[in-house]
C-alpha positions, 0 to 999 in steps of 0.5 A: 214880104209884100214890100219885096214882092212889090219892090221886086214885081215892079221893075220887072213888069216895067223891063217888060214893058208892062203897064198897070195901074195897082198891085195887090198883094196879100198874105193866102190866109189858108198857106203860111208864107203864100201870097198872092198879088192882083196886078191891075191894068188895062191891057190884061191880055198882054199879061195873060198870054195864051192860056195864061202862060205870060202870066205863069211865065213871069210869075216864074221869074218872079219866084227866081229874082224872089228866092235869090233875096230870100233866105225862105220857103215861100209862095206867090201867084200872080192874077191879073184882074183877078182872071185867075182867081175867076178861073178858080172859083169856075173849077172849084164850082164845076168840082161842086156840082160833079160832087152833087151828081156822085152822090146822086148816082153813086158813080164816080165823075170825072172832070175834064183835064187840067193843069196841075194847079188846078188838079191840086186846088180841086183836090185841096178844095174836097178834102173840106169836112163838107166833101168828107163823103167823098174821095179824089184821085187824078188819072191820065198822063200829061196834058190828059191827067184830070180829077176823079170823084168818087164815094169815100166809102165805094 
């Protein structure tokens, strides 16, 4: 599967006129059938985009040109000088010291909106036996939806 990634990836990064130096690509050990690819370069801002939406952009195409040769279930998330990746460990610790201030006052704490990506990996991350005492839950609508944190037991 990293061979079609990669094999796939490369042409389309090059229509695009998109250099880089590396693809990392590598096998999520925590999801079956999920990859993650690093793309090296030395312009990341034209990968990125505003907000990261270049890069989510082309990770969607990416998924399209992958499903038409692939006859399963699968997925792949795009980083670029491992942005994304800085971004998720930057979530995931905000999710931990939120965490740290219900269990000091015992009331729920919101964390500030987000992407359903990021919601998802903040609920994913709480629900490790550490984080058994507590209990998430996403509220909001649209651009505005964001995780609350609150006791399990409350």
């Amino acid at each position: 599967m990293e061979e079609i990634i990669s094999e796939t990836l490369q042409p389309l990064l090059q229509l695009l006129h998109i250099s880089f130096r590396k693809l990392d690509i590598v096998a999520d050990p925590t999801e079956e059938n999920s990859y993650r690819v690093n793309i090296e370069t030395d312009e990341p801002q034209h990968l990125i985009g505003y907000h990261g939406a270049t890069l989510f952009a082309i990770q969607h195409l990416l998924k399209i040109l992958l499903n038409k040769k692939m006859e399963q279930s699968f997925s792949v998330a795009l980083d670029v000088d491992n942005y994304r990746k800085r971004q998720e460990e930057s979530v995931l610790n905000l999710a931990e010291q939120k965490v740290e201030l219900v269990r000091k006052y015992s009331t729920p704490k919101k964390l500030p909106p987000m992407s359903p990506y990021f919601r998802r990996l903040v609920h994913m991350h709480l629900t490790k036996p550490e984080f058994s005492d507590v209990a998430t839950q996403s509220e909001g609508e649209g651009n505005f939806r964001a995780v609350v944190i609150s006791l399990a037991n409350a």
